[in-house]
C-alpha angles and dihedrals in degrees: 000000000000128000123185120201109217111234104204126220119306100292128239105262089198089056115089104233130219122222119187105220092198100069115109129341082005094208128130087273084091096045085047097052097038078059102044090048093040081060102050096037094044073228116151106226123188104206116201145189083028106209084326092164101060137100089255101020123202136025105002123192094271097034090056087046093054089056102046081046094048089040089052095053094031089046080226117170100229135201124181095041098143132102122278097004116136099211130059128177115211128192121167123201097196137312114275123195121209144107116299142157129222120195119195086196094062096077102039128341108263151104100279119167120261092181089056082045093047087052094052097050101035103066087056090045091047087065109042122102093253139043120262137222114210132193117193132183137178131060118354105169104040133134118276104016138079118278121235082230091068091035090061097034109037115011098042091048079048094060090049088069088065093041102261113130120200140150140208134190121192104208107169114017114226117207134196125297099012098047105195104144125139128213139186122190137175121208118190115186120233121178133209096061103216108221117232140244114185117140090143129055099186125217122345101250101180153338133218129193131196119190119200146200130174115196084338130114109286075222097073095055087056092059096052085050100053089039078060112047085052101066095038083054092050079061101049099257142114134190139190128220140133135250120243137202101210126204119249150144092221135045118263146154127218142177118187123189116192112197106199102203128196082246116015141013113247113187130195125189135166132186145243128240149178102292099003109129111229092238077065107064090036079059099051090048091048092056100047078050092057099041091060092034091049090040096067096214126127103238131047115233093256093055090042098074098032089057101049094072087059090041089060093061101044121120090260139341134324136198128197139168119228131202087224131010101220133201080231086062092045095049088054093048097057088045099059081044095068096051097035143051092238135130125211124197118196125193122200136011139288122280086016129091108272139157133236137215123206103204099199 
């Protein structure tokens, strides 16, 4: 099946644009790349129905961190900034590099997300006239959100393949529900964004695993190791890694697999909880491992949504495979629709292996 979204005519850049947040998947990934594109474009944008459809709808602790984040470094007058409010007004006054610090915490004690608040502000800093030092603190291994860990091993080194260069240290991890971490990234700007073509990966190369505690048994992070290392071995692989005993204020788990591919990274994490055997999150990132592996595409589902907004904006088209087309991926793509004259064509459903076209 193949299903193609129908970019209109070049938009009005004077003309604040609206953008429903609740279209689609209806999650923050709508509020973060409005922002981001708002930025780029100088474009006002007026966001509404923020995330009306979830269990706590509207600006959440992260989310209203993210805009006062993207209005510091947009210079944007806003309107709406406040938690749980489902409307934001957004007008930026021009892109400035430069060093800052962004605190989850500083709007309400929680785990927040830095990596959710890193993809909304680095489309924007790729593209200033000047590098830009981030600190970032609050949760950085928490559900439903990107870990540090695949922000600094897979989609940065992503991003390397378009010629754009950043870092990212994770220097005190942050679990749910204390927060706490502590990140530190670099974001160089490199213009023009080469578009990608990658429908093979090539042969798997490697994997690496890191298995992680924080205030935990050490004990515990060699279970999910060896758990691990099992299942790779009833496929035929191996891998090699390290354990770590991360520093932390609070008490966390973490397994980490790192697919080194002819032609791209894929990585693949779960977490630990209260009453989750360790076996068990080994399992469950094992499993996100073997559905790409066994799928044959190029780019795992995750990476699949955070590269097509750079993508967008590449000197000419691009075309991908991907393991799973999402409803995540979709959302995104109507998004940067409605800010820029692009064309996706997707090809597949969703839940199932698929591939995507960038028409520049």
């Amino acid at each position: 099946m193949s299903q193609e979204t129908n970019s209109r005519s070049s938009p009005n850049p004077d003309r604040e644009l609206i953008i429903d947040g609740s279209t689609g998947e209806g999650g923050g990934q709508i509020l973060r790349t409005s922002l981001a594109l708002s930025a780029l474009l100088n474009r006002p944008v007026d966001i509404i129905n923020i995330r009306r459809g979830r269990k706590n709808p509207g600006l959440q602790p992260q989310h209203l961190t993210a805009v006062r984040a993207m209005a510091t470094i947009a210079r944007a007058r806003v309107d709406g900034a406040e938690l749980g409010s489902q409307r934001l007004r957004f007008a930026p006054q021009g892109i400035a590099a430069g060093r800052y610090t962004f605190d989850v915490a500083a709007v309400r004690a929680s785990a927040g997300s830095v990596g959710l608040i890193f993809q909304a502000v680095a489309p924007a800093l790729f593209v200033a006239s000047e590098p830009s030092q981030l600190t970032l603190k609050g949760g950085t291994h928490v559900p439903w959100s990107p870990p540090t860990t695949y922000l600094e091993m897979v989609f940065l080194p992503a991003l390397e393949r378009l010629g754009l260069r950043g870092t990212m240290k994770t220097l005190r991890w942050g679990w749910y529900p204390r927060g706490g971490g502590l990140v530190e990234a670099m974001i160089t700007p490199g213009r023009p964004i080469a578009p990608l073509h990658l429908e093979d990966r090539g042969e798997l190369v490697s994997l690496e695993y890191l298995s992680v505690v924080s205030n935990l048994p050490r004990s515990i992070a060699h279970r999910q190791r060896d758990r691990l290392l099992h299942r790779l071995q009833e496929k035929g692989l191996s891998a090699r890694g390290e354990i770590l005993e991360a520093p932390s204020p609070g008490k966390g788990t973490f397994v980490f697999l790192l697919a080194h591919y002819q032609s791209i990274r894929a990585g693949f994490g779960a977490l630990g909880e209260r009453g989750k055997p360790a076996e068990r999150v080994a399992d469950e990132a094992f499993a996100a491992f073997w559905a790409h592996h066994a799928s044959g595409a190029a780019v795992e589902k995750h990476l699949a949504d955070q590269l097509v907004v750079y993508l967008a904006l590449a000197e000419g088209p691009s075309r991908f495979t991907t393991s799973e087309v999402t409803q995540h991926l979709l959302t995104n793509l109507w998004v940067i629709e409605q800010f820029l004259p692009v064309t996706f064509t997707v090809e597949g459903v969703v839940g199932q292996p698929g591939a995507v076209e960038v028409h520049i």
